[in-house]
C-alpha positions as CSV (number, residue, x, y, z in Angstrom):
1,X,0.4,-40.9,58.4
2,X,-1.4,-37.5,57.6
3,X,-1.1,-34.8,55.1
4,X,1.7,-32.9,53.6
5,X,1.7,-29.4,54.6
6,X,2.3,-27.2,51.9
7,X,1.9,-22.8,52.2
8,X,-0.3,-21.3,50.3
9,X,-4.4,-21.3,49.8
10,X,-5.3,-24.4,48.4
11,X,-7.8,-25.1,45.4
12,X,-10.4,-27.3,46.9
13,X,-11.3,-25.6,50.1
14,X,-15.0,-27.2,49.3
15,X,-13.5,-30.8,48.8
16,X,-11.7,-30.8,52.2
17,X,-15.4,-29.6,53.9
18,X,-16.4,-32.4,52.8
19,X,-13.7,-34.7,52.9
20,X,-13.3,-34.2,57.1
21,X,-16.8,-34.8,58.0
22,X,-16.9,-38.1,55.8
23,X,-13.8,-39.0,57.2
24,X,-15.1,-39.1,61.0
25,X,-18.0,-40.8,59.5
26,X,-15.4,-43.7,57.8
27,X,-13.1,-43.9,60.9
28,X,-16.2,-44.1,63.2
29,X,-17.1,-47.4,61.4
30,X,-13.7,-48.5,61.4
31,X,-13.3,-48.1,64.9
32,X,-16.9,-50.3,65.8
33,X,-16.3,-52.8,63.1
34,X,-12.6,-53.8,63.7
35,X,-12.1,-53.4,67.8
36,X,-14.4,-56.6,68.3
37,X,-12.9,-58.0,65.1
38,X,-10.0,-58.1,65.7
39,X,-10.5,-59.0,69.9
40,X,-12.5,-62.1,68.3
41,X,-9.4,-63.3,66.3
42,X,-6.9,-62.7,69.4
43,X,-9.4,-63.9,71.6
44,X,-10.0,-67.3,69.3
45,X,-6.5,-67.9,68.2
46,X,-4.9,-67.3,72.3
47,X,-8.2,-69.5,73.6
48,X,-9.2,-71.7,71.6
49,X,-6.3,-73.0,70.3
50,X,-3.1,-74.7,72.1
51,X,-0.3,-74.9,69.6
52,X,-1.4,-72.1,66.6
53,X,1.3,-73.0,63.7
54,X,2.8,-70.3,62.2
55,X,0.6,-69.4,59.6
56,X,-1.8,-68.5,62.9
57,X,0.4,-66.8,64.8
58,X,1.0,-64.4,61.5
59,X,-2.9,-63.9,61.4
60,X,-2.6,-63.2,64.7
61,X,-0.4,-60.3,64.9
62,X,-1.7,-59.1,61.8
63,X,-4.9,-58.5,64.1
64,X,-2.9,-57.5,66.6
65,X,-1.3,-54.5,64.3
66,X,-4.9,-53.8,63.1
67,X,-6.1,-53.2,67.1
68,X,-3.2,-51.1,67.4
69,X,-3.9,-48.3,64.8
70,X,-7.6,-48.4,65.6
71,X,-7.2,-48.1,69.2
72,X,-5.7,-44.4,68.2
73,X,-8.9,-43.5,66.0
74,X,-10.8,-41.8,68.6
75,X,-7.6,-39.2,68.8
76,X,-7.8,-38.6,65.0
77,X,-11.6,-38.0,65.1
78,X,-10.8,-35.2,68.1
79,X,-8.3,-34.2,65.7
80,X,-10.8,-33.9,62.9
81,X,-13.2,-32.0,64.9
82,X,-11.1,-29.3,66.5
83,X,-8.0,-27.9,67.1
84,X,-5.2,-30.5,68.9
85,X,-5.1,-29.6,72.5
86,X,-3.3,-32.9,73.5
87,X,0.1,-31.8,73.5
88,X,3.3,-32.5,71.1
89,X,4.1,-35.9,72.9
90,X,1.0,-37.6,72.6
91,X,0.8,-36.7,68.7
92,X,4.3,-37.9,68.2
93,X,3.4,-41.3,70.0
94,X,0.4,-41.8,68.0
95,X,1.6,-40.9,64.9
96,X,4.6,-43.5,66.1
97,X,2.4,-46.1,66.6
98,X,-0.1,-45.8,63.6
99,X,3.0,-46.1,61.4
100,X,4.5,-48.9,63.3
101,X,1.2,-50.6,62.9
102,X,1.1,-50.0,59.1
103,X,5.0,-51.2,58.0
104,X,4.1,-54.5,60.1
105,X,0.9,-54.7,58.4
106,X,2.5,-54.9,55.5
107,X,5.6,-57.1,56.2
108,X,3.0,-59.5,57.8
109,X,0.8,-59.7,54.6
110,X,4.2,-59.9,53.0
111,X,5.2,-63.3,54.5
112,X,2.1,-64.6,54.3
113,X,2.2,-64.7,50.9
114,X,5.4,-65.9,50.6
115,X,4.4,-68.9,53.4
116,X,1.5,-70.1,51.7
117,X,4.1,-70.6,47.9
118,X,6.4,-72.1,50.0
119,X,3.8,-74.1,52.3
120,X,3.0,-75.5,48.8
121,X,5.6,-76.1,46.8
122,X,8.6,-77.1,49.5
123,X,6.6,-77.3,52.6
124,X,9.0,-79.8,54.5
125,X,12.1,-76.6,53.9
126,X,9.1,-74.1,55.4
127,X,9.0,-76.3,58.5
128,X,12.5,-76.6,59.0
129,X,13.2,-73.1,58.3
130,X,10.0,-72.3,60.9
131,X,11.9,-74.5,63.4
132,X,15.3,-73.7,62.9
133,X,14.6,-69.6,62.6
134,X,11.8,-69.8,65.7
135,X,8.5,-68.1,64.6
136,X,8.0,-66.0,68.1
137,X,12.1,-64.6,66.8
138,X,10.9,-63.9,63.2
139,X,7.7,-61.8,64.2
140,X,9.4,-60.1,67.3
141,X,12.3,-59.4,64.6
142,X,9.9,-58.1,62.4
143,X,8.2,-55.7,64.9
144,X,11.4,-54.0,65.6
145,X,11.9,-53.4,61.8
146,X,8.5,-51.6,61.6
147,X,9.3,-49.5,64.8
148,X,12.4,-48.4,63.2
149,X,11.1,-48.3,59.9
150,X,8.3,-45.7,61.6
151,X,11.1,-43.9,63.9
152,X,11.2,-40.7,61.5
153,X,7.5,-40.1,61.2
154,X,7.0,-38.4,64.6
155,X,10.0,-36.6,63.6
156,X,7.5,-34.5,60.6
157,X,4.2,-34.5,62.9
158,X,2.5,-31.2,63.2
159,X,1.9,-30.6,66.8
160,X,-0.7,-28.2,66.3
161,X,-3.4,-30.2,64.6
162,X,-1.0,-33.9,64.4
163,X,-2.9,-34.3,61.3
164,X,-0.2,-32.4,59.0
165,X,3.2,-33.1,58.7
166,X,5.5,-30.4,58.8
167,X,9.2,-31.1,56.4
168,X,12.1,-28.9,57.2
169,X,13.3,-28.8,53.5
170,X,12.4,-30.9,50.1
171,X,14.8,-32.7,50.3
172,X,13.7,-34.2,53.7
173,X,10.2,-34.3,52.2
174,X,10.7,-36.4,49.2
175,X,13.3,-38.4,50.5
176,X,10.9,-39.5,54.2
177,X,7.6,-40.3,51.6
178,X,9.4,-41.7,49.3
179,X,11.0,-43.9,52.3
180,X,7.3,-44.9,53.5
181,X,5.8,-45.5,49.6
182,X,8.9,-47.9,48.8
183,X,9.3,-49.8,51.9
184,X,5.8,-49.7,53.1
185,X,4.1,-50.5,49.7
186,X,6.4,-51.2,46.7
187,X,9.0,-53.3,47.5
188,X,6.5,-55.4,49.7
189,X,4.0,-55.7,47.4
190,X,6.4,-56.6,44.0
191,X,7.1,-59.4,46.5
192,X,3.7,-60.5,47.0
193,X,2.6,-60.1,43.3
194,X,5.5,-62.6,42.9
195,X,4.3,-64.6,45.3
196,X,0.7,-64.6,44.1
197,X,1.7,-65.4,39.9
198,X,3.9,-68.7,41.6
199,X,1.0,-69.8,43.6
200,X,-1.7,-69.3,41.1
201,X,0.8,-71.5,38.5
202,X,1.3,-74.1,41.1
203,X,-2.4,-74.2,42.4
204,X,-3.3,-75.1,38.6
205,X,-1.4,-78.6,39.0
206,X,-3.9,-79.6,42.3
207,X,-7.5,-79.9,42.4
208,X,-7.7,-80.2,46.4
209,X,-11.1,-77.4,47.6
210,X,-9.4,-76.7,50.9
211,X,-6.1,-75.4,49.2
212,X,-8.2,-73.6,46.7
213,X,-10.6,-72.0,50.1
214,X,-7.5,-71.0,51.9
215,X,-5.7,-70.0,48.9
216,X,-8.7,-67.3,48.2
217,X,-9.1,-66.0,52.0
218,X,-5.2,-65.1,51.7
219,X,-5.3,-63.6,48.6
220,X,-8.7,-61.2,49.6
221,X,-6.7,-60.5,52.7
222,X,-3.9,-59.3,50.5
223,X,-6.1,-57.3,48.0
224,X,-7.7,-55.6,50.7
225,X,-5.0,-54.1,52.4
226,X,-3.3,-53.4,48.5
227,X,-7.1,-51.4,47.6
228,X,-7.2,-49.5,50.9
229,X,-3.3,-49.1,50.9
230,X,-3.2,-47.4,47.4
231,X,-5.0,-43.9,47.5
232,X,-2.2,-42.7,50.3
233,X,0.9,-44.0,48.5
234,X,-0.9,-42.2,45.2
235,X,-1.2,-38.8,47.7
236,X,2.8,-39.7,48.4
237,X,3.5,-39.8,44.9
238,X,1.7,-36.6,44.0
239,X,4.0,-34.9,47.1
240,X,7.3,-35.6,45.8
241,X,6.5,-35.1,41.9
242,X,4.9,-31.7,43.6
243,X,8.3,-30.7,44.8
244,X,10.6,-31.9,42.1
245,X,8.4,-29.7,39.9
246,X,9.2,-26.8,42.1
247,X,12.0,-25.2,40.0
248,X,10.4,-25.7,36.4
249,X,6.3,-25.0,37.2
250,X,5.9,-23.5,40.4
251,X,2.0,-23.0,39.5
252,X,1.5,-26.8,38.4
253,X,3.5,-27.6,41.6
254,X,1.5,-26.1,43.8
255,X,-1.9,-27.6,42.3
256,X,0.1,-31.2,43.3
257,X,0.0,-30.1,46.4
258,X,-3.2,-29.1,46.7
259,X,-4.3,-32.6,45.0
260,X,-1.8,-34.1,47.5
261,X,-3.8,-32.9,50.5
262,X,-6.9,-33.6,49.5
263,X,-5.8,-37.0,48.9
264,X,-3.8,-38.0,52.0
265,X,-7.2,-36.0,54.2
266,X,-9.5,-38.5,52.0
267,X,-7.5,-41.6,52.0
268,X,-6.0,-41.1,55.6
269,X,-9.7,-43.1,56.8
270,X,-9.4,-45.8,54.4
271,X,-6.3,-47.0,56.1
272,X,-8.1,-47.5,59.0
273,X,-10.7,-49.0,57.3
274,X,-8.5,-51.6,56.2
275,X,-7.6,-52.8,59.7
276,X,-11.6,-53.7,60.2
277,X,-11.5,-55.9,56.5
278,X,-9.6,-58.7,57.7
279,X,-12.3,-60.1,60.4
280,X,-15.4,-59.2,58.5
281,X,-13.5,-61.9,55.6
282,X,-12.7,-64.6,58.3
283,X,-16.4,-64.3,59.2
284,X,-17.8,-64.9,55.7
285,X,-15.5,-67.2,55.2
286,X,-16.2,-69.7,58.3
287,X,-20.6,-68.2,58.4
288,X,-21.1,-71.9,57.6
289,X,-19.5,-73.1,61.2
290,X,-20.8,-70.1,63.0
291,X,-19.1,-68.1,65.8
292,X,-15.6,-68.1,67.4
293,X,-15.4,-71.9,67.2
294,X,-16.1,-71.3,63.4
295,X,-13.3,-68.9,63.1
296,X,-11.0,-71.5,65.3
297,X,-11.6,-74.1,62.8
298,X,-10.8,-71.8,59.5
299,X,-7.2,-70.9,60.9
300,X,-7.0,-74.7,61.8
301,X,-8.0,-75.6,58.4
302,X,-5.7,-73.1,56.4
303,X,-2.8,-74.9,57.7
304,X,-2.9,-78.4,57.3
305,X,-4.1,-78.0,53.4
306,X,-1.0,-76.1,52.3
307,X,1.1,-78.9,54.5
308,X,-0.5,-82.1,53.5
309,X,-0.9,-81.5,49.8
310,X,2.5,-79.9,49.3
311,X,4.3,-82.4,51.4
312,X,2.7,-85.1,49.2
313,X,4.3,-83.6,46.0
314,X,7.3,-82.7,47.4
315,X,7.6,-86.5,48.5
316,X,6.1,-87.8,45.3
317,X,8.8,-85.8,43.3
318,X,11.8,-86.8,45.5
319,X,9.9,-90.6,44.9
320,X,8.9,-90.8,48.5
321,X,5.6,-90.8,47.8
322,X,3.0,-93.0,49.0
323,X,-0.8,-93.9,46.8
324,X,-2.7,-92.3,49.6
325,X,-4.5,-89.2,48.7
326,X,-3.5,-87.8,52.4
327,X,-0.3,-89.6,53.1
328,X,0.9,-86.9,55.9
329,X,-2.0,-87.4,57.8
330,X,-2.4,-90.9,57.5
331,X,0.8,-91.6,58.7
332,X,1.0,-89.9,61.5
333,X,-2.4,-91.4,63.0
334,X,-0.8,-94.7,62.2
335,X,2.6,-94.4,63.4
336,X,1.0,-93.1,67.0
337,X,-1.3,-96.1,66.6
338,X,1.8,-98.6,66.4
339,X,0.0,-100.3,63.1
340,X,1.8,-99.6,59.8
341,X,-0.4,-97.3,57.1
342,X,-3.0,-98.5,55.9
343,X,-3.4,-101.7,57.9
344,X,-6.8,-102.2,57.4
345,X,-6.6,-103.4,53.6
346,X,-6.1,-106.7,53.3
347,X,-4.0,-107.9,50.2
348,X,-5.6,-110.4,48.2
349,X,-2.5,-112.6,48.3
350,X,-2.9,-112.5,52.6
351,X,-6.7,-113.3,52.0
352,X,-6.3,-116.5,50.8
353,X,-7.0,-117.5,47.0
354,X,-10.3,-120.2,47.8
355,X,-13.7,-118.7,48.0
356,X,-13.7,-120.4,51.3
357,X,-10.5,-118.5,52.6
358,X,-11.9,-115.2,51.6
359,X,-15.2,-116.1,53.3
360,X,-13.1,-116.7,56.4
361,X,-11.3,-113.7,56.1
362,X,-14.1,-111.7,55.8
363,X,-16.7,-113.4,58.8
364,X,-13.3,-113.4,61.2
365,X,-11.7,-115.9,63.2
């Protein structure tokens, strides 16, 4: 994270007064808003529920990489306000962490877009993949990718102010952003625009308001963190066509980076504001339950709708299906009940074909 620093005067000396005292103002909120956010969903999902199924332990560190960049907002805010007195090491840590926090951000939101497709359309491959490839191996897998993925960050910090990045040569600058802009934004999100198109066609074919409920709450999650996400990849942008530019039009170059600067200082807090969103949607989206068991029974509920529908049409196609509207769940309360599905109906052929038959069958023995 942070600005580019480029040499020079820049042209909006009266954006960026106002731009840094908004900013505390933004990261302020984030920080009150998301801490006990986010400690609700840990605190709900690691409490109050016993066996979370991998779409919950997703959600999960996904809060878990939200607490982690806002626990580092009151550092920014000193930043903000004065000159960096905390020393070289503590800025490159933080500015470690803040991007290790945003790459598995995004690789979260990632495959949870492409779990809820396949929760859908193949859901018995998704739970043999889950069981075969361990979910507590994928997302410790994927943590280590966003650590490395962050590694050269500290590398550019600024110790003076650790709000600027500081690039040894152009090269290094355009080839570090445009790194962070195609890994952390790009490639991940042409991914989940796939993912959305395939589950909007395949939602079409199903009528079930759960699936629809859940299918909304993933996609505002992934909307939110694309909105906030957007302004700094922009600022990245604006870098690197700022220093390819540098030979042809150094004056036009130069106003990029001005623009550039501005842009990281002002979108720099809504990244952080992002990392409150996610609670405050859970919240609306379980107000009708009320509190943390409310929020316990959302994430219970956003599993079992992808499963049980999808596994119907997967059996159904592969003519394995049964006439129940909930076959999955049916059958498992009956096979753990020893009675075959659906014992309770009584054919008419078992009933007997007198009135008098039927009348015993339905008064008892």
């Amino acid at each position: 994270m942070g600005s580019d620093e480029s040499s020079g005067e820049f042209d909006f000396p009266m954006a960026l007064n106002v731009v840094r005292p908004v900013a505390c103002v933004v990261l302020g909120l984030a920080f009150i808003l998301g801490v006990p956010g986010n400690l609700a969903v840990v605190w709900t999902v690691c409490r109050k529920m016993k066996t979370p199924q991998p779409t919950v332990l997703l959600i999960l560190n996904l809060a878990a990489a939200d607490l982690l960049a806002l626990v580092t907002v009151p550092f920014w805010i000193h930043g903000l306000t004065g000159v960096w007195n905390l020393g070289p090491s503590a800025c490159r840590v933080l500015v470690w962490l803040v991007n290790g926090s945003m790459f598995s951000g995004v690789l979260l939101v990632t495959l949870l877009s492409a779990e809820r497709v396949a929760a859908l359309s193949r859901p018995f491959h998704l739970q043999r993949w889950w069981r075969r490839a361990g979910t507590r191996r994928v997302l410790g897998l994927l943590w280590v990718v966003s650590l490395a993925l962050a590694a050269p960050a500290p590398l550019t910090a600024d110790p003076s102010s650790c709000l600027n990045r500081q690039f040894s040569s152009g090269r290094q600058l355009v080839t570090l952003l445009l790194l962070e802009t195609v890994a952390g934004f790009v490639g991940p999100f042409t991914v989940i625009a796939i993912c959305s198109a395939c589950f909007r066609s395949r939602l079409r074919t199903l009528c079930h308001p759960s699936k629809r409920r859940a299918g909304r709450i993933v996609a505002a999650v992934v909307m939110a963190f694309a909105g906030f996400w957007l302004p700094y990849h922009v600022s990245n942008g604006v870098s690197v066509a700022a220093e390819l530019l540098e030979d042809s039009s150094e004056e036009l170059a130069d106003w990029l980076r001005s623009v550039a600067y501005v842009g990281h200082s002002a979108s720099g807090p809504l990244i952080f504001l992002s990392s409150c969103i996610n609670p405050l949607l859970y919240a609306f989206a379980s107000r009708r339950s009320g509190g943390l068991r409310g929020l316990a029974a959302l994430f219970t509920r956003m599993v079992p709708t992808f499963d049980s529908d999808g596994a119907h049409n997967e059996a159904s196609q592969s003519g394995g299906g049964s006439a129940s509207d909930q076959p999955v769940a049916l059958n498992r309360r009956d096979s753990a009940s020893g009675s075959p599905p659906n014992s309770s109906r009584v054919p008419k052929s078992e009933a007997g074909g007198s009135p008098a038959a039927r009348q015993i069958t339905r008064e008892g023995l």
